[in-house]
C-alpha positions, 0 to 999 in steps of 0.5 A: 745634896740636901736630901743625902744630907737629911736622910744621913743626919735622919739615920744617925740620929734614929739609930737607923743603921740598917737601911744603908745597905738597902740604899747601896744596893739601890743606888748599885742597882740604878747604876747599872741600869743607867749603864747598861742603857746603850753603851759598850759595858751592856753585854757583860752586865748581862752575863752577870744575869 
């Protein structure tokens, strides 16, 4: 949790606002791998594609 820290107190201070949809669309992304991996929601995460 450190490191969320860091980088959120890094992006308020720099003025770097523009990488929070980047870091969203990551982690949104990572999900979705992690949840299509062998369970139930597989199939309809791959209707989406």
């Amino acid at each position: 949790m450190d490191f969320l820290k860091e980088l959120f107190a890094f992006m308020r201070v720099r003025k770097k606002y523009w990488l929070m949809p980047i870091l969203i669309t990551m982690v949104m992304f990572g999900g979705l791998i992690v949840l299509s991996q062998g369970s139930a929601v597989a199939p309809f995460i791959y209707t989406i594609f």
